[in-house]
C-alpha positions in Angstrom: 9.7 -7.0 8.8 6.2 -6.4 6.9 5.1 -5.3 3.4 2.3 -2.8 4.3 0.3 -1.7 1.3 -1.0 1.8 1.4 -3.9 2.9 -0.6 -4.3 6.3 -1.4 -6.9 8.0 -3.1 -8.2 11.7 -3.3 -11.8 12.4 -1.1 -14.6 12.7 -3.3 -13.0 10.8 -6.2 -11.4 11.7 -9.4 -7.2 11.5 -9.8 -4.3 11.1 -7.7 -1.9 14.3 -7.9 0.7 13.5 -10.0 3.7 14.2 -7.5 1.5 12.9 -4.6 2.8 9.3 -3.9 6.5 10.9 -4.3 5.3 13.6 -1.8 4.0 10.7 0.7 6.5 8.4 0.6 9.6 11.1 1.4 7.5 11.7 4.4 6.9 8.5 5.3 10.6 7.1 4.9 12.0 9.6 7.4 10.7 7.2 10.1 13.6 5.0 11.1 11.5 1.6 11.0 10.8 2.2 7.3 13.4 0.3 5.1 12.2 0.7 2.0 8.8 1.9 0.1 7.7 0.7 -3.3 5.6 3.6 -5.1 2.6 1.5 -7.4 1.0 4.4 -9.3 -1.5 2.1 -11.4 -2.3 -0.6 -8.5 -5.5 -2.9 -9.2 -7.3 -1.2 -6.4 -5.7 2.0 -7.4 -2.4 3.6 -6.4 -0.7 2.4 -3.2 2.9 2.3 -1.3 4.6 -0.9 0.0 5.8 0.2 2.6 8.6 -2.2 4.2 8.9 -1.8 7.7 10.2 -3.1 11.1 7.3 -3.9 13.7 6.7 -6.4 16.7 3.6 -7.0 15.2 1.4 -6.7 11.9 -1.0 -4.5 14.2 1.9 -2.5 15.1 3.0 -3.0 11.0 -0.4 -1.4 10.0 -0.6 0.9 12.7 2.4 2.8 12.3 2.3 3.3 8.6 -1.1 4.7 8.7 -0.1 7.0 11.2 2.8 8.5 9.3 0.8 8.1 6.0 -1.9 10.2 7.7 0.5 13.0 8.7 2.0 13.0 6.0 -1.1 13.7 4.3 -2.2 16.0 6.6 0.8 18.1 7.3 2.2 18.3 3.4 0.9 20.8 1.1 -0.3 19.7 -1.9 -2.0 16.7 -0.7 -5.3 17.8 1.1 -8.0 16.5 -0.5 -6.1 13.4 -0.7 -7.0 10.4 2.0 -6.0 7.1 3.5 -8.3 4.6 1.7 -6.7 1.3 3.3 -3.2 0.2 4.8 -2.8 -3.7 5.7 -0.2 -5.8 6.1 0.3 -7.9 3.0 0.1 -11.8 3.9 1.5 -14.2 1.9 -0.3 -17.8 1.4 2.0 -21.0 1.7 0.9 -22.2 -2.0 1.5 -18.8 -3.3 5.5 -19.3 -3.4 7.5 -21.8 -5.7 7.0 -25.6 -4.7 9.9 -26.9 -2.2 12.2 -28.9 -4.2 12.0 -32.6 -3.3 14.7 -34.1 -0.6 14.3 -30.4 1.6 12.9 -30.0 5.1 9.6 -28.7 3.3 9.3 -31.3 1.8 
């Protein structure tokens, strides 16, 4: 499974829709590799979904969300205007968890 972040952001600048994340991600979750998306409204880079999904691959991670992020942009009213501003997969550094705890196979 991958966390793919989804970035969203209307063309031309200016604010996200209110209801538009809530819009995309029932879209998105009708596909049956999605288990689960996080909606982020305030984001640091601005608002994006983690999208939790089952993939061989992070290409085929990354891939498949911005196709049905895409789609669901293009085929939902209410959200022209609005576009795909990045999707990767979300990779997590070894330091960034806690330390192993001394005695275990990490160790």
């Amino acid at each position: 499974m991958y966390l793919v972040h989804a970035q969203l952001a209307p063309l031309g600048g200016g604010k996200l829709p209110g209801e538009a994340m809530s819009l995309v991600r029932a879209r998105v979750l009708l596909d049956r590799d999605i288990q689960h998306i996080a909606c982020h409204p305030d984001g640091p880079g601005g608002p994006v979904l983690g999208v939790f999904t089952l993939a061989g691959s992070v290409e085929e991670a990354e891939d498949r969300v911005a196709e049905l992020c895409r789609c669901a942009l293009r085929n939902s009213p209410g959200l022209q205007g609005l576009q795909l501003a990045r999707c990767e997969v979300v990779l997590a550094l070894p330091s960034s968890g806690p330390p192993p705890e001394e005695g275990s196979a990490m160790a």
